[in-house]
C-alpha positions in Angstrom: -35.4 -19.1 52.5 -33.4 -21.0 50.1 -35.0 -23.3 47.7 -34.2 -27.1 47.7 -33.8 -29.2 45.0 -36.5 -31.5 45.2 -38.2 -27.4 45.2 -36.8 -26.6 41.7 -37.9 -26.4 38.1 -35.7 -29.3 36.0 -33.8 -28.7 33.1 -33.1 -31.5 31.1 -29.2 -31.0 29.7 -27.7 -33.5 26.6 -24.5 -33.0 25.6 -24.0 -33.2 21.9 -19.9 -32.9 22.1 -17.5 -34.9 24.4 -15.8 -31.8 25.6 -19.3 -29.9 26.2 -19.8 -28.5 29.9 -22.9 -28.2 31.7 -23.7 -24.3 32.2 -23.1 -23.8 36.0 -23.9 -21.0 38.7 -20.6 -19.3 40.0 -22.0 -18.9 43.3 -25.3 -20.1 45.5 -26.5 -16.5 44.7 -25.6 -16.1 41.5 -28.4 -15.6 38.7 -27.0 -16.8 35.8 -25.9 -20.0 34.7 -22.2 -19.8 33.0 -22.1 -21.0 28.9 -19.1 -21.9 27.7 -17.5 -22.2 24.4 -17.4 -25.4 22.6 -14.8 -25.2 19.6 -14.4 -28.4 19.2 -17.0 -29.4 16.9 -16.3 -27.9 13.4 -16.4 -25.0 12.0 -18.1 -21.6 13.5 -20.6 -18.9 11.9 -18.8 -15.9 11.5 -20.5 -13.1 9.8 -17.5 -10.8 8.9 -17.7 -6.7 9.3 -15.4 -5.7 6.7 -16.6 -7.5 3.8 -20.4 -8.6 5.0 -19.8 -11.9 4.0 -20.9 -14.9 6.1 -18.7 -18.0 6.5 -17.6 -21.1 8.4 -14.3 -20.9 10.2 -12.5 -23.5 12.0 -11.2 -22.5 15.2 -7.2 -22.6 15.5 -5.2 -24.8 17.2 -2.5 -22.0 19.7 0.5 -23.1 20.9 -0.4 -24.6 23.8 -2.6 -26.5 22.0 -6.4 -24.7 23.1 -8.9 -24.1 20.1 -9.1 -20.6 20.0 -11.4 -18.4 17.4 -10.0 -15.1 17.0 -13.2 -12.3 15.4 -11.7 -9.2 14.1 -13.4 -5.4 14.9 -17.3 -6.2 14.4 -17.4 -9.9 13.5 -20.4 -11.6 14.8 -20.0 -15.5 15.4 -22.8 -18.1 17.1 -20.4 -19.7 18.9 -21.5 -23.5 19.8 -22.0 -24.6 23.3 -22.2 -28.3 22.5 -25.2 -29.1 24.2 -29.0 -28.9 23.9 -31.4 -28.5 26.9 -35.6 -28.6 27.6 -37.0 -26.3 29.6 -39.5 -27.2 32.3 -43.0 -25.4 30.6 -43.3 -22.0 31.3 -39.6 -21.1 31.5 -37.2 -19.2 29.0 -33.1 -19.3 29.3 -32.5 -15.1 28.7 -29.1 -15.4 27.3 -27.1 -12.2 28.5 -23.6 -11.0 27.9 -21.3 -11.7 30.5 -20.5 -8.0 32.3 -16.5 -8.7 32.6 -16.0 -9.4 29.1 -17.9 -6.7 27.6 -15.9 -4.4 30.4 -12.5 -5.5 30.1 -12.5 -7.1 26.6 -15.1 -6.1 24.7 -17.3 -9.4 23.9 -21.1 -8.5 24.0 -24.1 -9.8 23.1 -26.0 -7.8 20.5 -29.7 -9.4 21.1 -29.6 -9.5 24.6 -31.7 -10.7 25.8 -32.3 -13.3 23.6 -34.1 -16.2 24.6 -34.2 -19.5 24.4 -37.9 -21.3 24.5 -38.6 -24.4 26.4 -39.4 -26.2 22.6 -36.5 -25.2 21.3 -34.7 -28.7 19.7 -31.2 -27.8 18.8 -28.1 -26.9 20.3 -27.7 -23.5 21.8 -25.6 -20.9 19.7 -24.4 -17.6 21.8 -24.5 -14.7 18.6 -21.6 -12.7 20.4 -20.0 -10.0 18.9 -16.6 -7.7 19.0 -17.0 -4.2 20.1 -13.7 -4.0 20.7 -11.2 -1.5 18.6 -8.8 -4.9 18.4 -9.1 -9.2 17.2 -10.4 -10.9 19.8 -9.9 -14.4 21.0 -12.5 -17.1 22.8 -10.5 -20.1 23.8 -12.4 -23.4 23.6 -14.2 -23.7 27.2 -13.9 -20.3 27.9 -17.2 -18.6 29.9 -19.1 -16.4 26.9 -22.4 -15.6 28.7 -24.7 -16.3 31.2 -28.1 -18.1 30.6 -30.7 -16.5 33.2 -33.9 -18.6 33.6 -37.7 -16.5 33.7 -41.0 -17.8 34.6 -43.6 -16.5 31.7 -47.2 -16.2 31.8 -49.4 -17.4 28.6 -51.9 -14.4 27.6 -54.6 -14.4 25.1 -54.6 -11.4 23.1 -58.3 -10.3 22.3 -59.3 -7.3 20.3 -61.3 -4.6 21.7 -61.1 -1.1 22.3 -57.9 0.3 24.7 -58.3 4.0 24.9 -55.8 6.3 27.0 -55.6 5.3 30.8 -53.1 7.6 32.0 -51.3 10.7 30.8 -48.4 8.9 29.0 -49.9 9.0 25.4 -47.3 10.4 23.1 -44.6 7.3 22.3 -41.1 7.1 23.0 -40.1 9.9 25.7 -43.9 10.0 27.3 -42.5 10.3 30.5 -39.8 12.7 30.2 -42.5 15.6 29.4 -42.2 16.8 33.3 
């Protein structure tokens, strides 16, 4: 049964640039809500592969006159979305690579999941980076990833004894023993 609106969790959405797009769903079944690029704010965090070095790049103006930021072979950038959002309490945004570009172009994203928590202030950043053999370009507006929103729970962590409940003591591999 489909949830309606007056159903669903709010997210609160302020956009900090002009040209800044709310993230969207691409269909009524979709998971993920679309982020987009937003190059039209300054500069952009690149930390480059060859050299190590971190720097601020402006993103260049093509020929058909679209902001474009090109990252070479390994760059990493935190590519603005121009916007900030809250949370309802209890949520996270899992931001996740979007599975076309990493297929057909190469754009990932290397902490993914990462999350966004419901206190976070500030815009949000997408860390992408190049795993691609050749430059790659993100044109202003351009989808980059997908923001997934999970319901947590709040534990308290106690200390006490744990022992071994099952037969799965041993670390990474525990269950490939069979």
């Amino acid at each position: 049964m489909p949830v309606s609106d007056a159903d669903s969790a709010r997210v609160i959405f302020e956009r900090l640039n002009p040209d800044a797009r709310r993230p969207t769903r691409a269909t009524g079944q979709s998971a993920g809500y679309d982020l987009r690029a937003c190059l039209t704010g300054g500069s952009v965090r690149i930390h480059r592969a060859e050299t190590g070095e971190v720097m601020s790049e402006a993103p260049l103006v093509g020929e058909d006159g679209r902001l474009r930021l090109t990252l070479e072979p390994g760059d990493r950038a935190l590519v603005p979305t121009g916007f900030r959002a809250r949370l309802p309490d209890g949520f996270e945004a899992q931001i996740r690579m979007r599975s076309s570009l990493a297929w057909k172009r190469g754009l990932t994203v290397p902490n993914a999941p990462g999350t966004v928590d419901a206190d976070y202030p500030d815009e949000w950043f997408v860390l992408v980076l190049n795993a691609a053999r050749q430059p790659l370009t993100i044109e202003h507006g351009e989808r980059i990833a997908q923001a997934v929103l999970h319901r947590y729970e709040v534990a308290h962590w106690e200390e006490g004894a744990v022992g071994i409940s099952t037969d799965r003591a041993g670390g990474l591999g525990s269950t490939g023993r069979r």
